[in-house]
N, C-alpha and C positions, 0 to 999 in steps of 0.2 A: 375513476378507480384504476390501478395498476393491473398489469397484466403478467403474469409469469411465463414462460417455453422455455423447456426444458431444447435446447438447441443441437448438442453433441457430448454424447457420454463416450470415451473410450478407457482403454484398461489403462491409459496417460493422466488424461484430463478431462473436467468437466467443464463446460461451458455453459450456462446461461442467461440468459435476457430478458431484461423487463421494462415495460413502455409505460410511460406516463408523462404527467404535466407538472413544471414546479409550483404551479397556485392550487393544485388542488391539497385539500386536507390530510388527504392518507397517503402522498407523497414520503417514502422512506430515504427521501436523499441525503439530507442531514444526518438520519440515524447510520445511516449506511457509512456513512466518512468518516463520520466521530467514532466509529469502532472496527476500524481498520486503522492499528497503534503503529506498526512500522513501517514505514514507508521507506523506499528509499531511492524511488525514480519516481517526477512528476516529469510528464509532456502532456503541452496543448498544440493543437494543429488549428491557425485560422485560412482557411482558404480566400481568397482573393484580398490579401492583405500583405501590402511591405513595410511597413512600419509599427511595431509595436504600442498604445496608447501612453500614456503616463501612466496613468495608473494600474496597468496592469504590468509594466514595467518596473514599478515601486514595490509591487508587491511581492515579484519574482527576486528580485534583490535584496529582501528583507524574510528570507525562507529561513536562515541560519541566526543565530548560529547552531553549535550542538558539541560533544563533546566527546572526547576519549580518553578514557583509563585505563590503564594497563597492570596487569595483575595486581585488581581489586580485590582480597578478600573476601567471600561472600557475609562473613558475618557481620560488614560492617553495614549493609541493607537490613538487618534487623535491630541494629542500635536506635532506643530510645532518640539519641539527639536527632538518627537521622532521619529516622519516621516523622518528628515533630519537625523539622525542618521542611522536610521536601514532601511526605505520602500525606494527599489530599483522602486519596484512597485508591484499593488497587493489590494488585496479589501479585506475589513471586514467583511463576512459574517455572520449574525446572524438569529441562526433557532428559533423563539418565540411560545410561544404558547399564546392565546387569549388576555389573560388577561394582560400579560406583553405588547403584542404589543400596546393594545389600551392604557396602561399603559402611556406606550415611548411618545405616538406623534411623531413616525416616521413615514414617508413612505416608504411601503412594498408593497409586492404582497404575496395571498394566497399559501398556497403551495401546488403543482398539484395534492401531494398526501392526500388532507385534507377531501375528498370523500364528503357527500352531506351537512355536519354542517362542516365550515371552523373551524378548531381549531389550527392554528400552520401558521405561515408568517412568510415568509423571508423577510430579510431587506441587503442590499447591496448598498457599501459604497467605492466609489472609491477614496482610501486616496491622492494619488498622485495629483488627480483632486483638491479634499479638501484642500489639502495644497498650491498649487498656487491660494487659493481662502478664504484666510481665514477671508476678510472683508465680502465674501457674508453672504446673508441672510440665505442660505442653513447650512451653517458651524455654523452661530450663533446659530440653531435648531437644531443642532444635540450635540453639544456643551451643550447647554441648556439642554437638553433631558438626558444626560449624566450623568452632573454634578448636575442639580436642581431635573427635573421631573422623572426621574428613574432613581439614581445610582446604576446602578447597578456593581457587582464585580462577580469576577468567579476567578476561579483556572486555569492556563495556564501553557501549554507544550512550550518550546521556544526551537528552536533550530537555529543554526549559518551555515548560507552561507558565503565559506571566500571572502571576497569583497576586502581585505586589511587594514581591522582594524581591532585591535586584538580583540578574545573572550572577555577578560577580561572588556572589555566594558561592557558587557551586567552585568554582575556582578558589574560592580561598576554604572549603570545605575539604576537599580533598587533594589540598597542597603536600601531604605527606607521600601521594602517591605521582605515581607519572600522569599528571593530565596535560592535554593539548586543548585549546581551542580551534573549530575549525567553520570555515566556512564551508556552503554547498557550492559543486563547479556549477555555472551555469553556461549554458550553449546557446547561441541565439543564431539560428538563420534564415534567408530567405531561399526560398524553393521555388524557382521558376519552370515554367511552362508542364504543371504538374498536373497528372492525368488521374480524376477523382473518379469515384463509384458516384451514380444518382439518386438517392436517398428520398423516400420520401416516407416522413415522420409514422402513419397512419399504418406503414406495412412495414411488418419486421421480417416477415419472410421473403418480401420483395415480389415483384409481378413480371412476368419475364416480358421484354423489349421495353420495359416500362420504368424500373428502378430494381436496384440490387439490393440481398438479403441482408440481415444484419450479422451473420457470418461471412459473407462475403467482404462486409467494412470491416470483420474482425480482422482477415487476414491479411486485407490490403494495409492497414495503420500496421501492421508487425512488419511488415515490407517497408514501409514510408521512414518509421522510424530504424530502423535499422539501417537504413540507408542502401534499399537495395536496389539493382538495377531493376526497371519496372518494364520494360522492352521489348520482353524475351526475343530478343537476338539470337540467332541460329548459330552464333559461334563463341555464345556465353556461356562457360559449361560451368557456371559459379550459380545461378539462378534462370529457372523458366519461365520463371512467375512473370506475370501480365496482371494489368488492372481489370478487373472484373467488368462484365459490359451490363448494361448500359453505362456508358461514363462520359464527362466532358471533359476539357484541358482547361485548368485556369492559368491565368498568365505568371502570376503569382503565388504562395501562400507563405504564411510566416510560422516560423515550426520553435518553439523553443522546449528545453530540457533540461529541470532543475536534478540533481543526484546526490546524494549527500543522507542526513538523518531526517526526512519531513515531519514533521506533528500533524495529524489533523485539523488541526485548527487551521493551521494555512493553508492546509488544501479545499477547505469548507470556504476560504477568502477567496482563494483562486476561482472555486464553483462559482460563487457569489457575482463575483466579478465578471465573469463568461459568461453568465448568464443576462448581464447588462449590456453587453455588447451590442443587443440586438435593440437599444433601444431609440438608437436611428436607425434611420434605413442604411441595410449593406446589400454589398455584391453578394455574400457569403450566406446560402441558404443554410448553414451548419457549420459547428466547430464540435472539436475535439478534447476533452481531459484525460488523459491515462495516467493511474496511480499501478506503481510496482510495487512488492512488499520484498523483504528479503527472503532471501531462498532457505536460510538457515533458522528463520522464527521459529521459535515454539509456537505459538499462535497466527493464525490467520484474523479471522473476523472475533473481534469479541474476544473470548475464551476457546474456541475451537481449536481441538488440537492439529497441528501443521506438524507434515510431514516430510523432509526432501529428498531421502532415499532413490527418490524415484524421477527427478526434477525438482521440484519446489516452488513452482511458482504459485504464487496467488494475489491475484490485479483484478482493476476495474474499469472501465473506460465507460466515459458519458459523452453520448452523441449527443449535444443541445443544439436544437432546431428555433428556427428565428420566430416562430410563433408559443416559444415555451414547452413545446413538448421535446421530451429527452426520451432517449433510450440508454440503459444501463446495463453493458456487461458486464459478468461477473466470471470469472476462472479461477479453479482450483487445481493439484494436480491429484494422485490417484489416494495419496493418501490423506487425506483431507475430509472433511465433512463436507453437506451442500453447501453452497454460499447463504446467508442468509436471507 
């Protein structure tokens, strides 16, 4: 069974963590990935490793592509062709602020986080519905709303679920407007003589002279990946931070970072693949996943509405231990719902 700790609430961000094994039954890893939609920084950390395998090397260079359009329309997301092309299924969510919403003539709901003067509605649009409904009245006001009483346009991220039609569709779909294709950058380095925290699977709160918290790995991976001094050198006046004790030094570790548009789906292959690592014997009693979302989503998990007024982040990182148990955290910022 999984385990939930509520770890650190402040008026910023929430934090927390949950422990389990990937064979067992009520394992929520899968579900958890597959509905966290935006992604847009993956890193994994393998400690005592310099050389990346094949195949996990194949699979980081096959994240992309994904796509950008610039001042799309929004009405063209609710055209018949495009629904039938592209929407498997799946809703349009838009975060407005006052003036635009009363703008639209849509129907919204305020948003929970709009505190005691409403400034900001969400509006939510279920296309699939929409499209087996396109005589209704509903379709002809949102339609109207679109194209007469506020057209509005934005700049869009697109990226490709393979469903069995090619990519190249989406490029010759929306050749009237500015599209790019792009790749994600990727970073690949090796990290020598790196000073880790000592983990051990069974304690998330950690045992002192014995292995460190699973807040304590939170902050160290924000330290590691940032690239910060880890030192604290008395004449560093950029960072104090140190590696949380108990720790070892490995000679090695191999840190790579994909950034770009993720799907879920890759990062479920990434998991996938991390998780096989351990199926020889390593040096490495643990490795690392950390997914970022964007800071400006409407959504976080799911449908939850995301907020970045205040920060905006909302990540996960999976500590996988060489016996299959993981740890998973979870962070939101203040305006945000709990993680799920």
């Amino acid at each position: 069974m999984a385990t939930l700790r509520r770890l650190r609430e402040t008026p910023r961000h929430l934090l927390v963590c949950e422990k389990s094994n990937f064979g067992h039954d009520k394992s929520r890893h899968r579900h958890l990935v597959e509905t966290h939609y935006h992604n847009y920084r993956v890193s994994f950390l393998i400690p005592e490793c310099g050389i990346l395998s094949k195949e996990l090397k194949n699979l980081v260079m096959e994240t992309g592509p994904y796509y950008f359009v610039k001042n799309l329309p929004l009405h063209e997301l609710i055209s018949q062709e495009f629904i039938n092309t592209f929407v498997k299924k799946g809703k349009l969510i838009l975060s407005l602020d006052k003036d635009t919403y009363e703008e639209s003539g849509l129907q919204g709901r305020p948003s929970q986080y709009s505190g005691r003067k409403t400034m900001k509605f969400i509006v939510s649009i279920d296309l699939m519905d929409l499209s087996f409904n396109l005589d209704s009245k509903k379709y002809e006001r949102i339609s109207w709303s679109f194209k007469e009483k506020k057209p509005l346009k934005f700049d869009f991220l697109l990226a490709w679920h393979h469903t069995g039609i090619e990519e190249s569709v989406m490029m010759s779909y929306f050749s009237n407007y500015q599209i790019q294709e792009h790749q994600p950058k990727v970073s690949l380095s090796t990290v020598r003589d790196l000073q880790c925290p000592v983990l051990q699977s069974g304690e998330l709160g950690g045992t002192p002279e014995v292995s460190c918290s699973t807040l304590e790995l939170f902050d160290w991976l924000g330290a590691v990946f940032s690239n910060a001094n880890l030192n604290n050198e008395p004449n560093n006046f950029i960072s104090t931070y140190c590696c949380p004790e108990p720790s070892t030094v490995v000679a090695k570790a191999y840190l790579c970072t994909v950034t770009g548009f993720i799907l879920p789906e890759k990062i479920r292959l990434l998991l996938e693949q991390l998780c096989h690592y351990f199926d020889e014997p390593k040096l490495a009693p643990w490795v690392t996943l950390s997914v970022q979302g964007f800071a400006d989503s409407p959504v976080s998990w799911r449908e939850n509405e995301h907020g970045f007024r205040k920060g905006g982040e909302h990540l996960y990182n999976f500590v996988i231990f060489n016996n299959q148990d993981y740890w998973l955290q979870m962070a939101v910022g203040a305006n945000d719902d709990c993680p799920p």
